[in-house]
Backbone as JSON, one array per atom type, in Angstrom:
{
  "sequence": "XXXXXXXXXXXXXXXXXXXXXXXXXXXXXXXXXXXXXXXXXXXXXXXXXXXXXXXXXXXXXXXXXXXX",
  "N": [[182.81, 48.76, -8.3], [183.73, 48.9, -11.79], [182.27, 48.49, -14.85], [181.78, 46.87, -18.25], [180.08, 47.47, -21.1], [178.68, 46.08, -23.93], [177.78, 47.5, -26.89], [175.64, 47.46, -30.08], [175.08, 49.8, -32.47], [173.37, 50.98, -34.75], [172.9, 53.05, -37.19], [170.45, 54.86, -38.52], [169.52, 56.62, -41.64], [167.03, 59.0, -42.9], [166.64, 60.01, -45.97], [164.89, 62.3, -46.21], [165.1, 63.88, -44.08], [167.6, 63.76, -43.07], [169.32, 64.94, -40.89], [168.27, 64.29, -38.42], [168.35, 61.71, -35.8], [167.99, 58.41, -35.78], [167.68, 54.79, -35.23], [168.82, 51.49, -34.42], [169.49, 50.36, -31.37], [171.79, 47.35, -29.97], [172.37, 45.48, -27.36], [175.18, 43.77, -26.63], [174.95, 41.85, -25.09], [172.2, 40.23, -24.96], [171.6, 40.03, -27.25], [168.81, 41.51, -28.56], [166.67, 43.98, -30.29], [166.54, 47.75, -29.89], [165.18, 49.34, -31.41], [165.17, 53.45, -31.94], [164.13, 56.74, -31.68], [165.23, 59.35, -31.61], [167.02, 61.21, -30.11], [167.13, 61.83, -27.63], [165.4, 59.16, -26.76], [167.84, 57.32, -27.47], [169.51, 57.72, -25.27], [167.57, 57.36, -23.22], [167.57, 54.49, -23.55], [169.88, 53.25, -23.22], [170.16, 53.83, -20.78], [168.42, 52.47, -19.47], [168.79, 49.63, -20.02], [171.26, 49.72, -18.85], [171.04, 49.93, -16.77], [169.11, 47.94, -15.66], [170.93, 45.55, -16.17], [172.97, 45.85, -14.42], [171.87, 45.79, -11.91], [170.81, 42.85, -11.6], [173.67, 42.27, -11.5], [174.99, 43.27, -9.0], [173.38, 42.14, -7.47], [173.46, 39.18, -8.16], [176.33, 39.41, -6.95], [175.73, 40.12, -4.66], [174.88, 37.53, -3.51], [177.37, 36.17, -3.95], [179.29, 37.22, -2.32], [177.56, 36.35, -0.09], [175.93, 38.57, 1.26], [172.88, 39.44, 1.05]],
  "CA": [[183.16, 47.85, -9.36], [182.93, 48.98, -13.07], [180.94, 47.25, -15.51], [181.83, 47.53, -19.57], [178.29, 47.25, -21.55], [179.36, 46.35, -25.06], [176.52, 47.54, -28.39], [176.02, 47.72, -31.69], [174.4, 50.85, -32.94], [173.16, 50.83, -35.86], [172.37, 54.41, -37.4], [169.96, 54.9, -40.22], [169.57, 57.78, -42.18], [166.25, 59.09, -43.68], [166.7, 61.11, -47.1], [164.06, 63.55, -46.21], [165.29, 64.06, -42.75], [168.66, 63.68, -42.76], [169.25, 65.79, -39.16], [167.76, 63.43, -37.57], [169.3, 60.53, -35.01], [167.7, 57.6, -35.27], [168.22, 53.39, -35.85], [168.62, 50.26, -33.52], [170.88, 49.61, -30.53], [171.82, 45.7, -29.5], [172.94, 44.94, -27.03], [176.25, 42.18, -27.29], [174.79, 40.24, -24.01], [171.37, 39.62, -24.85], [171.05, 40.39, -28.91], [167.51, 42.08, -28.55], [167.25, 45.07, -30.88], [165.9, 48.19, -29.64], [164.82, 51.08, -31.8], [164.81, 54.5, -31.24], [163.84, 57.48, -32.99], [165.98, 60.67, -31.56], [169.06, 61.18, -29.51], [166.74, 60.79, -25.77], [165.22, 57.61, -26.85], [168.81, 56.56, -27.35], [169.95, 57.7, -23.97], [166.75, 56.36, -22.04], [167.46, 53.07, -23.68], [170.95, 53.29, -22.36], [170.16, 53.75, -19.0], [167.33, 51.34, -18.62], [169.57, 48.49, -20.56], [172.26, 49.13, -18.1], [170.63, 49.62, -14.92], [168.76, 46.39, -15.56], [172.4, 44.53, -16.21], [173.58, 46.54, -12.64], [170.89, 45.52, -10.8], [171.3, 42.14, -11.5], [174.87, 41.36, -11.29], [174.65, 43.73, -8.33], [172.41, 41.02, -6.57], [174.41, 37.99, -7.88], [177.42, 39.65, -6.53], [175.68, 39.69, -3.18], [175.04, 36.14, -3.26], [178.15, 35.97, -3.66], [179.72, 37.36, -0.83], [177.16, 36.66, 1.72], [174.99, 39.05, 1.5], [171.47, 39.01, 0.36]],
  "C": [[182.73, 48.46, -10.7], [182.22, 47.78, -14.14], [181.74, 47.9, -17.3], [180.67, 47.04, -20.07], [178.74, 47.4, -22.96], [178.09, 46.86, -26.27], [176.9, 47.31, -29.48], [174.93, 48.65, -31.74], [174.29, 51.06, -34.22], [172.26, 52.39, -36.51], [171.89, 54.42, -38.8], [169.64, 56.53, -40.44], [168.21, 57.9, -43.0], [166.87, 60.58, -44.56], [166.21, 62.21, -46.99], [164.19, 64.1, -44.84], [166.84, 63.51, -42.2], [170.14, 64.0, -40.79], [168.9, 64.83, -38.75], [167.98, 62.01, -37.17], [167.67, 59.81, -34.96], [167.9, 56.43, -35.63], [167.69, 52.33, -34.26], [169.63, 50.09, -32.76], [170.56, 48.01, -30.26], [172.53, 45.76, -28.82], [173.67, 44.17, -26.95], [175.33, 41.3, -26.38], [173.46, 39.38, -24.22], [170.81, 39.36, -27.01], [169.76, 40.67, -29.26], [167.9, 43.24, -29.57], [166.04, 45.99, -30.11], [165.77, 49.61, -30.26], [164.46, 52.24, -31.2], [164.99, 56.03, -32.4], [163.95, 59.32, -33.04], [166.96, 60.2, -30.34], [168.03, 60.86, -27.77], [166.34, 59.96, -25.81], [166.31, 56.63, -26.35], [169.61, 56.04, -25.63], [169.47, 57.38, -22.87], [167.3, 54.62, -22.26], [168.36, 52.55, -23.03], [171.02, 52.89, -21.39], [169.69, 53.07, -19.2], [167.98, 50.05, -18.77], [170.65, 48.68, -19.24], [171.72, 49.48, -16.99], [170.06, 48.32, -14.86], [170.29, 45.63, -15.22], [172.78, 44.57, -14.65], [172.95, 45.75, -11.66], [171.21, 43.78, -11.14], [172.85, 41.42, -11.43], [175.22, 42.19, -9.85], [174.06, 42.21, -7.12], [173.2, 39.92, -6.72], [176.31, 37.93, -6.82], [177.36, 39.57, -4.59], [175.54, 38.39, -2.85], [176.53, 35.6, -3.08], [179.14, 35.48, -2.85], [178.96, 36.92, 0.15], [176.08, 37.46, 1.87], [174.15, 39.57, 0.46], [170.6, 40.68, 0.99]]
}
């Protein structure tokens, strides 16, 4: 089953450090913000935001059907 995981990314820019990725993702489903302050921050946050989501609709999906 796929899953779409919608954000908002919000990219700020420091003057004296221009090169450099960093800002706030949000999630649409829960509207938490979660800063981060280079490009693997971004991509841990990623994952951990959507494996959480997985894992639970994952589990409701077994309720679902039947199995637990």
């Amino acid at each position: 089953m796929r899953t779409t995981f919608t954000f908002v990314l919000y990219l700020l820019v420091d003057t004296d450090e221009p090169a450099r990725l960093r800002g706030i993702l949000r999630p649409i489903a829960n509207e938490a913000d979660y800063p981060f302050s280079d490009e693997q921050e971004l991509l841990d946050l990623m994952h951990q935001i959507t494996s959480r989501v997985s894992m639970t609709l994952t589990a409701e999906q077994q309720e679902v059907t039947g199995y637990e």
